[in-house]
MARROBA-682960 format. One line per field, with one value per residue: residue number from 1; residue in one letter; x, y, z of N, C-alpha, C in turn. Coordinates in steps of 0.05 Angstrom, whole numbers, plus 32768, in hexadecimal, padded with zeros to 4 digits. Last residue first. Layout:
nr = c(NUM|...)
rest = c(A|...)
n_px = c(X|...)
n_py = c(Y|...)
n_pz = c(Z|...)
ca_px = c(X|...)
ca_py = c(Y|...)
ca_pz = c(Z|...)
c_px = c(X|...)
c_py = c(Y|...)
c_pz = c(Z|...)
//
This chain:
nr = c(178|177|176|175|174|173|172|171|170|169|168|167|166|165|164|163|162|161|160|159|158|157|156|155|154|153|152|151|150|149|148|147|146|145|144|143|142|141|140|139|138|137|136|135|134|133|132|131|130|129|128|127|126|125|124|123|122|121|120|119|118|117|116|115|114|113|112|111|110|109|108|107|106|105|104|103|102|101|100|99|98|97|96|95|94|93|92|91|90|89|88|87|86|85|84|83|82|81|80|79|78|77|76|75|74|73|72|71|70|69|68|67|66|65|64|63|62|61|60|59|58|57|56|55|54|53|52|51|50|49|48|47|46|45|44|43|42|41|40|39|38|37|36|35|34|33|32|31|30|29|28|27|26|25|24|23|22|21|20|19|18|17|16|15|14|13|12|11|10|9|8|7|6|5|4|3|2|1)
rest = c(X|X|X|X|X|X|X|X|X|X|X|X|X|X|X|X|X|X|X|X|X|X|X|X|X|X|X|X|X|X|X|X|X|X|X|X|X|X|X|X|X|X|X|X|X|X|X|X|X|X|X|X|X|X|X|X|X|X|X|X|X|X|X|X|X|X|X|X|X|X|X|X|X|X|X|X|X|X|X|X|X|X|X|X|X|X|X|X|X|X|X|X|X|X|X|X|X|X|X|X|X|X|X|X|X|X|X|X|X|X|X|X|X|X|X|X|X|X|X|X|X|X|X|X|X|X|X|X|X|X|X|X|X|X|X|X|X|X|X|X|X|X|X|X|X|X|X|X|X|X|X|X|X|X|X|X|X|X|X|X|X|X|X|X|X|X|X|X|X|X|X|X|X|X|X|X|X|X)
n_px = c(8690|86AF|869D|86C6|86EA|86F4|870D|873E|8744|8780|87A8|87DE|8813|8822|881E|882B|881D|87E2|87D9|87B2|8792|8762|8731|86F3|86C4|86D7|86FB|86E6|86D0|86C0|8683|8655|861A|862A|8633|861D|8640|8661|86A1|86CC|8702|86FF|870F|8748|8762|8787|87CA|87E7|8820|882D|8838|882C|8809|87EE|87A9|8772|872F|86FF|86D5|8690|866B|8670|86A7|86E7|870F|86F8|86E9|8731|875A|876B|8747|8773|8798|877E|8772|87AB|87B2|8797|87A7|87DF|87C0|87A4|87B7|8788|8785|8761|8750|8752|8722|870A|870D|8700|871D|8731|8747|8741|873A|8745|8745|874C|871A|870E|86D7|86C4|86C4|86DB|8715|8754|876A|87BA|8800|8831|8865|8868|8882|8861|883D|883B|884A|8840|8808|87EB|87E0|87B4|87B6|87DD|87CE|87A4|87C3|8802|8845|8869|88B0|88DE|8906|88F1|88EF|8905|88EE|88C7|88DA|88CA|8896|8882|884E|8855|8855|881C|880F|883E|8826|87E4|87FC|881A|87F5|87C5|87E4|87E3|87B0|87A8|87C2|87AF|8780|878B|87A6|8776|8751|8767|8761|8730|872A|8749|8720|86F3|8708|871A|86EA|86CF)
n_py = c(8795|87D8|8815|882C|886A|88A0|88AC|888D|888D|88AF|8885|8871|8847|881D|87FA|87BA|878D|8758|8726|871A|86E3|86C3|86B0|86BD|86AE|86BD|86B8|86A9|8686|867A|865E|8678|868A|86C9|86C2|868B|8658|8639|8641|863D|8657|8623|85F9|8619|8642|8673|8694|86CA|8700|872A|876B|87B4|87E6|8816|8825|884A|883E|883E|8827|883E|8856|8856|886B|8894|88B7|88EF|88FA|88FE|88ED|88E6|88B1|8885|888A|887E|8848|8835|883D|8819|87E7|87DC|87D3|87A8|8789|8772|8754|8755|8729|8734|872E|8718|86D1|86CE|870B|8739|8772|87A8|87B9|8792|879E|877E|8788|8786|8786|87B9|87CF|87DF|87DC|87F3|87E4|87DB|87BD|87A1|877A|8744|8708|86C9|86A3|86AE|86BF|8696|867F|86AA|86C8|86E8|86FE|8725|8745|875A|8780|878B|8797|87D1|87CE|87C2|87B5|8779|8778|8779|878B|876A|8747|875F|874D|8713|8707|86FE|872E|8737|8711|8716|8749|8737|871E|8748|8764|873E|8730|876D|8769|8745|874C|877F|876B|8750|8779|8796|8773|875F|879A|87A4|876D|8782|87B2|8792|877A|87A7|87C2|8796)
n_pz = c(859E|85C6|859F|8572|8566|8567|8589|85A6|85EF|860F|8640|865F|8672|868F|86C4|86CE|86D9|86CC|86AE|867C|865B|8632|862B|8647|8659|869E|86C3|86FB|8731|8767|874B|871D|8718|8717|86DA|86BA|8694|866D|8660|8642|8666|868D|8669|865A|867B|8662|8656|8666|866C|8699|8684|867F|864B|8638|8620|8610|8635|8661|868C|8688|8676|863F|8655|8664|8658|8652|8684|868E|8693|86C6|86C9|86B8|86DA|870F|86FA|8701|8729|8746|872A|8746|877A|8771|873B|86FD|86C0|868D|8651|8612|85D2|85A8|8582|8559|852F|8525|8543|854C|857C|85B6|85FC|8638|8671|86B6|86DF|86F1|86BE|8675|8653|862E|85EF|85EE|85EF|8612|8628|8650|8669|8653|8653|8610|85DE|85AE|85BF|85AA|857C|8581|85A4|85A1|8575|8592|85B6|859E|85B7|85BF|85A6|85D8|8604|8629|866F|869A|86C4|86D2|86FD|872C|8739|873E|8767|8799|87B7|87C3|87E9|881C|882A|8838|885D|8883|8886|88A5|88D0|88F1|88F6|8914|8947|8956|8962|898A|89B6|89B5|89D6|89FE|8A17|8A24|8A45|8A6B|8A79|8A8C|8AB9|8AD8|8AE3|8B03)
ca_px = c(8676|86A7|869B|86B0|86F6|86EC|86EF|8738|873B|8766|879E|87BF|8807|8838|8809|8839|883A|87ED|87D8|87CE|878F|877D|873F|8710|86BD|86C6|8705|86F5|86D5|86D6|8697|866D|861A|861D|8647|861C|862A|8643|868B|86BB|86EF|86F1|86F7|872F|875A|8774|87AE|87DD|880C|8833|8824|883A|8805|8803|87B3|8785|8749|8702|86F0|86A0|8668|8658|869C|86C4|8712|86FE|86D6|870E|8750|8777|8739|8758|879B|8785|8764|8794|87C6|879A|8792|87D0|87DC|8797|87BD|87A3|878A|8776|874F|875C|8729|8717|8718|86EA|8711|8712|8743|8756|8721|8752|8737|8759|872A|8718|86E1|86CA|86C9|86D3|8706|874C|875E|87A2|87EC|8810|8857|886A|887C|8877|8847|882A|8849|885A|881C|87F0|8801|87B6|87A2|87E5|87E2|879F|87AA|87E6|882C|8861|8887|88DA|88F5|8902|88DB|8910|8903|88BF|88DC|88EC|889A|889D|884F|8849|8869|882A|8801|883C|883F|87F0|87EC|8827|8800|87BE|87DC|8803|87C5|8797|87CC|87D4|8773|877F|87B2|8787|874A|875D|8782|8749|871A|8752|8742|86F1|86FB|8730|86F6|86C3)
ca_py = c(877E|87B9|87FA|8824|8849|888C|88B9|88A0|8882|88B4|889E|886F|8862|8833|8804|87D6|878E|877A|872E|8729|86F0|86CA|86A0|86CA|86B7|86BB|86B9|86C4|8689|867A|8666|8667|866F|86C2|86CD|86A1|865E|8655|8635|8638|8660|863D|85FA|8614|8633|8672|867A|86BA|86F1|8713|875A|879F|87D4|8803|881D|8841|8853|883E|8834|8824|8857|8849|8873|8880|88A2|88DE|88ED|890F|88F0|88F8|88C6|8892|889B|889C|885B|8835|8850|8834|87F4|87E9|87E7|87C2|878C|8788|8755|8766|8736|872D|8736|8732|86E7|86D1|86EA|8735|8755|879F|87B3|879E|8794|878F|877B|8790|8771|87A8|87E1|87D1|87E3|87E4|87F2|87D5|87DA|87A1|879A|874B|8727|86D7|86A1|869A|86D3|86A3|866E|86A0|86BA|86D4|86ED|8717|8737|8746|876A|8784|8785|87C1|87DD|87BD|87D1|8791|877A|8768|879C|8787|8745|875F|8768|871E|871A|86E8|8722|874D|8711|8700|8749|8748|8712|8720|8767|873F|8714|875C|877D|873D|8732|877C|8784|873E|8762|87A5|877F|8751|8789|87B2|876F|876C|87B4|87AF|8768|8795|87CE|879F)
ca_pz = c(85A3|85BC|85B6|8579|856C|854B|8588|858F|85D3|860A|8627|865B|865F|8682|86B0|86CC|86E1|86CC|86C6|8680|8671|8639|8629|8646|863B|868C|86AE|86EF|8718|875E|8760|872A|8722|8734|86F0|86BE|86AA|866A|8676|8635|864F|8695|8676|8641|8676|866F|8647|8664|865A|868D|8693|867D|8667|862D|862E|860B|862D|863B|8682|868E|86A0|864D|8639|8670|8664|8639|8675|8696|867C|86B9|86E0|86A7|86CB|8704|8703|86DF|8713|874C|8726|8726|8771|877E|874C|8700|86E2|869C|866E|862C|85F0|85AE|85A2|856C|8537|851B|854B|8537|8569|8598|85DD|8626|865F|869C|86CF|8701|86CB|868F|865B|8642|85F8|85EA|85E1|8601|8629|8637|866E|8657|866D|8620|85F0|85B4|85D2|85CF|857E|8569|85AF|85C4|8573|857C|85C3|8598|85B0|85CE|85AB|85BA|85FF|860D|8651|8683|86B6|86BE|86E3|8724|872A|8738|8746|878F|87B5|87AD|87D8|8804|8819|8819|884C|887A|887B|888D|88BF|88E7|88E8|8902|8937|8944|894B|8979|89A8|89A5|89B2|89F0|8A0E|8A10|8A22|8A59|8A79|8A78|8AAA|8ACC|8AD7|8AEA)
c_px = c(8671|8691|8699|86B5|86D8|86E9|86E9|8720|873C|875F|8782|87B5|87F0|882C|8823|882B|8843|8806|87FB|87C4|87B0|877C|8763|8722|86E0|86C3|86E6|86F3|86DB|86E0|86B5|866F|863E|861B|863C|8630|8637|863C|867D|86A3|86D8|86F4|86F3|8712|8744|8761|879B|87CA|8800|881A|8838|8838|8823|880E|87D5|8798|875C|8714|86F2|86C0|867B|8653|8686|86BD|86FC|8709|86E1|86F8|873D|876C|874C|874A|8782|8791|8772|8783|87B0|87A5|8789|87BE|87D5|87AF|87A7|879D|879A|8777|876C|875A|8742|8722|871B|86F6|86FD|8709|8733|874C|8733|8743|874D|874A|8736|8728|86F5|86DE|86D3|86D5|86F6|8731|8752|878B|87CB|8804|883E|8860|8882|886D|8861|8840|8840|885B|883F|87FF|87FB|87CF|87AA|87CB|87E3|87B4|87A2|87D8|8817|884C|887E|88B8|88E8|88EF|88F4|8900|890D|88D1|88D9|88EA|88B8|889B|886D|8851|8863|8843|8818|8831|883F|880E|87F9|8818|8818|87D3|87D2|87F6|87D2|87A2|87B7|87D1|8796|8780|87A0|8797|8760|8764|8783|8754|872B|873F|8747|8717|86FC|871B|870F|86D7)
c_py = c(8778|87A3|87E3|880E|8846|8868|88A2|889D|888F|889D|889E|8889|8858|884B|881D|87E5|87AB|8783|874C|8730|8706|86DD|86A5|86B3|86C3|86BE|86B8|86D1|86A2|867C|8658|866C|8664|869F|86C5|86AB|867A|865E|864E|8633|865C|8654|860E|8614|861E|8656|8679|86AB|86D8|8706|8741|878D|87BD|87F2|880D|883A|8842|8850|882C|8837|883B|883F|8858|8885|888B|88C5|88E9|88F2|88FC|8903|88E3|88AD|889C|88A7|8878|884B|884C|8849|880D|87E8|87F4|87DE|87A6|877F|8760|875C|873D|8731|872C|8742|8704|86E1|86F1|8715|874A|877A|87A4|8795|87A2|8789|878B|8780|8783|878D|87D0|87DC|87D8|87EF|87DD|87E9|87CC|87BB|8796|8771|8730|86F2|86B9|869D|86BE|86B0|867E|8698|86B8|86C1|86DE|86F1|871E|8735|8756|8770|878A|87AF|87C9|87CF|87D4|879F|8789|876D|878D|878C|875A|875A|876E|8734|871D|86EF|870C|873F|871D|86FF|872F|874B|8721|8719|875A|8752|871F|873C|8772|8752|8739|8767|8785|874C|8751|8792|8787|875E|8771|87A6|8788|8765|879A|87AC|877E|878C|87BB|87AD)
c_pz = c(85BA|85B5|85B1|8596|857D|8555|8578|8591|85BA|85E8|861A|864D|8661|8679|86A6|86C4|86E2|86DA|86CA|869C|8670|864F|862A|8638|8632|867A|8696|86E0|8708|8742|8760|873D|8725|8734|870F|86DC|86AA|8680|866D|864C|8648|8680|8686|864F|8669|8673|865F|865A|8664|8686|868A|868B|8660|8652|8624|861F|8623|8637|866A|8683|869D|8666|8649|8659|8668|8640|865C|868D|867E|86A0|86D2|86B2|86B1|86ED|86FC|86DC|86FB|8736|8728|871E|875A|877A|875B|8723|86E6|86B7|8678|8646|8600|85CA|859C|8589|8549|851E|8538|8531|8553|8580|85C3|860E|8649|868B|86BC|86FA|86E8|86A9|8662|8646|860F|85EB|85DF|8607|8618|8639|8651|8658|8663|8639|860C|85D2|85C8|85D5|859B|856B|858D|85BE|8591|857C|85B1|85AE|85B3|85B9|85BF|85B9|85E4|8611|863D|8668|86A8|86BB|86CD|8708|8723|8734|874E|8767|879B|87A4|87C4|87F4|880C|8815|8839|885E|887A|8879|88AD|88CF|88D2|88F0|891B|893D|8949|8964|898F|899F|89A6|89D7|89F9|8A0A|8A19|8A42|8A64|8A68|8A84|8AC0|8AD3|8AD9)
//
């Protein structure tokens, strides 16, 4: 009884290192996957409009770029610029669990001038590489619980997140998005 006891230990602790060791294989390939070598190529020029990013796509399209925005959301985030007056006012944010953490704290620095309808609402200068989004998963109606595997909803651009540089408080004056 007591060997039978003995090799289910041995069992578990070898199965509980292989399943260690395969999920930080995983995530280094995952994080690897984002060049972060690149961020140190951005000119140091201002950074670009959320308007500016959505009226000129294909200037900025697959390239690292810096961008001034307002981020907000809370599961889903996206960048807005009230400035915007087409149909697009938006970009979505993908950020990493990395930079997300920093997003986080640094709206959580702001107090409650960071949240604004139990959602994040702050200025933001972020660095990302720009993306198009694919027309047939822009323009799909169905609701969030009928895809799978689907993302980009009502998005037609995307910045997948590289750096978060600054985060600050909204001006008071600046309304919620449509």
């Amino acid at each position: 009884m007591k060997q039978h006891t003995v090799r289910l230990i041995i069992i578990a602790v070898i199965t509980s290192i292989i399943g260690i060791t395969a999920a930080a294989l995983w995530f280094t390939h995952r994080s690897s996957s984002i060049d972060k070598s690149v961020v140190g190529t951005i000119p140091s020029e201002a950074p670009v409009t959320c308007c500016e990013l959505i009226q000129n796509p294909d200037r900025y399209y697959s390239k690292i770029i810096r961008v001034r925005a307002v981020v907000f959301g809370y599961h889903e985030l996206a960048l807005y610029d009230p400035a915007c007056k087409g149909v697009d006012k938006y970009v979505r944010a993908d950020f990493d669990s990395a930079l997300r953490k920093k997003l986080v704290k640094g709206i959580a620095d702001l107090n409650s001038a960071g949240f604004k309808e139990g959602n994040f609402w702050a200025e933001v200068v972020l660095v990302g590489r720009f993306e198009k989004v694919k027309e047939a998963d822009a323009n799909d109606d169905k609701t969030e619980s009928q895809k799978v595997n689907h993302q980009y909803s009502k998005y037609r651009f995307r910045l997948v997140v590289l750096d978060v540089e600054h985060v600050s408080a909204v001006a008071s004056t600046l309304s919620w998005p449509p």
